[in-house]
C-alpha positions as semicolon CSV with decimal commas, in nm:
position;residue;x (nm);y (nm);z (nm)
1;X;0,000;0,000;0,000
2;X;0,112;0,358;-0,053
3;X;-0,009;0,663;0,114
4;X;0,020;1,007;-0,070
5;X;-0,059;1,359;0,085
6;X;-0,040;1,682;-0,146
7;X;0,058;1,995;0,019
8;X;0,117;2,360;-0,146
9;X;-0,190;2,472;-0,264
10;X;-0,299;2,800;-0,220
11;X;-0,550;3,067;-0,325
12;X;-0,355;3,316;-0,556
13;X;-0,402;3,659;-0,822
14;X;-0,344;3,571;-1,199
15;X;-0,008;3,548;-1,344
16;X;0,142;3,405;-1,011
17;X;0,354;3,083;-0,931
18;X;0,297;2,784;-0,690
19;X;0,453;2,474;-0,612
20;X;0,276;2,194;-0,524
21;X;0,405;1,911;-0,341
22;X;0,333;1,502;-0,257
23;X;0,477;1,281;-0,017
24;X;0,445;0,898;-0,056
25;X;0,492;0,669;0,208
26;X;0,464;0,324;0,265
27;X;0,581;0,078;-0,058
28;X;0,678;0,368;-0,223
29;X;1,021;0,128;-0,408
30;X;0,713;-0,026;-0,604
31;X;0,588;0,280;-0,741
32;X;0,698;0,337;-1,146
33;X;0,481;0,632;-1,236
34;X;0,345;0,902;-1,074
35;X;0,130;1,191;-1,157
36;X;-0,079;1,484;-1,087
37;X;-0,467;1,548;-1,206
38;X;-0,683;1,828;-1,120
39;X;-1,056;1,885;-1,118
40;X;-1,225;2,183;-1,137
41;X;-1,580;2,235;-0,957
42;X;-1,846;1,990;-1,133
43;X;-1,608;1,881;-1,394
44;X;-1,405;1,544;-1,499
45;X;-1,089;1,502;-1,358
46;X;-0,780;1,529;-1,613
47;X;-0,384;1,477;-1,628
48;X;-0,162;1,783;-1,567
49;X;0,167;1,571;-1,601
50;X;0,312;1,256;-1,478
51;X;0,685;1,100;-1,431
52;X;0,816;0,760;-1,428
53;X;1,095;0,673;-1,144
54;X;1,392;0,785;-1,387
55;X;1,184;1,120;-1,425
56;X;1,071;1,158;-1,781
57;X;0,805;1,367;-1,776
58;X;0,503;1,335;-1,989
59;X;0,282;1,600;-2,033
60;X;-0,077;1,656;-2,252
61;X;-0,028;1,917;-2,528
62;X;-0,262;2,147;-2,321
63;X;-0,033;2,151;-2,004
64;X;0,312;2,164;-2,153
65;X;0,354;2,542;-2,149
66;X;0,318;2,652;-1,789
67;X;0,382;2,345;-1,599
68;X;0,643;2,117;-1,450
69;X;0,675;1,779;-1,293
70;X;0,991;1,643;-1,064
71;X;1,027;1,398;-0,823
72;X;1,263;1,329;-0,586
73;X;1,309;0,988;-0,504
74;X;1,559;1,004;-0,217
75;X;1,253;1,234;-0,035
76;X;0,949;1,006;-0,229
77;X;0,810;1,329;-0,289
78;X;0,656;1,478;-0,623
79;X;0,672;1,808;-0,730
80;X;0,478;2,006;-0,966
81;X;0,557;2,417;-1,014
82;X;0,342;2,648;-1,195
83;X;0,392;2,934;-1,344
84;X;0,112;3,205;-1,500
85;X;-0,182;3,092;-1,358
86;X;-0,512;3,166;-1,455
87;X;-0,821;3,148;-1,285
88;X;-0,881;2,849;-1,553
89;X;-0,648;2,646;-1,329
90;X;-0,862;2,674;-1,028
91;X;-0,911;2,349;-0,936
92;X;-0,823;2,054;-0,701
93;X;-0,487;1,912;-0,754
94;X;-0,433;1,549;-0,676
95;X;-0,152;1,363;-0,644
96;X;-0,151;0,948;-0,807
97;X;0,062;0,709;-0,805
98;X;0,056;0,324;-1,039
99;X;0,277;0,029;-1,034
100;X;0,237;0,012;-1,406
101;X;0,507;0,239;-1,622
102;X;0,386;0,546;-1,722
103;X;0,235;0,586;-2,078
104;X;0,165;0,894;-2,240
105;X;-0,149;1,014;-2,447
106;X;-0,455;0,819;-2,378
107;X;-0,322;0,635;-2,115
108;X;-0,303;0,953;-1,926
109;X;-0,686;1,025;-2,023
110;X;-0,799;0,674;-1,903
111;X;-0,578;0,704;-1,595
112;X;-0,783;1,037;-1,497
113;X;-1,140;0,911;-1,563
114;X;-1,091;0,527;-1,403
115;X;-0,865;0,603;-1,144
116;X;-0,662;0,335;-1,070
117;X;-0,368;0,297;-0,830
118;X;-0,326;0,555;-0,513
119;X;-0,466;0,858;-0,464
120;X;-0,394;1,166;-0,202
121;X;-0,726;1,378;-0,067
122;X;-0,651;1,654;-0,326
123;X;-0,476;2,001;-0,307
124;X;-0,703;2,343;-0,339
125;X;-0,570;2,568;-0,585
126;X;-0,791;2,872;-0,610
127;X;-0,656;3,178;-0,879
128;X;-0,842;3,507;-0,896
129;X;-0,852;3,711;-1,159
């Protein structure tokens, strides 16, 4: 089992930066890919970026601009900076974790609607205009 808890998120103006973060405990040497998803108020859930243990990142053409993904393995922590946010981003972040090795494209869409693997409570990120 694995236990992930986002921190970092914050309510913010336009245009500003914030770094979320996740800390996985438990069998975290099991864990290949990793990932963060947000959801905005009555919407689907979808990928923001995700990172297999040698940290490629992966990202869906939408998110590649503004955001980044890292993980530190030594700390089992996951990482994700933004930069230029919008109220568009408002949303909760959450942080996931699979077994599997990561995949990009659709993969990334299926992971956010059927939610396998481990998932953290979420992270508020709220940006005002």
């Amino acid at each position: 089992q694995v236990a992930l808890v986002e921190s970092g998120g914050a309510s913010v103006q336009a245009g500003e930066s914030l770094r979320l973060s996740c800390l996985a405990s438990g069998d975290t040497d099991s864990i290949h890919c990793m990932g963060w998803f947000r959801q905005p108020l009555g919407k689907g859930r979808e990928g923001v970026a995700i990172i297999d243990s040698n940290e490629n990142a992966i990202y869906p053409d939408s998110m590649k601009d503004r955001f980044t993904i890292s993980r530190d393995n030594a700390k089992n922590t996951l990482y994700l900076q933004m930069h230029s946010l919008n109220p568009e981003d408002t949303a909760m972040y959450y942080c996931s974790a699979q077994h599997a090795f990561c995949t990009g494209g659709y993969w990334i869409h299926q992971w956010a609607t059927y939610q396998p693997g481990y998932w953290g409570q979420g992270t508020q990120v709220t940006v005002s205009s």
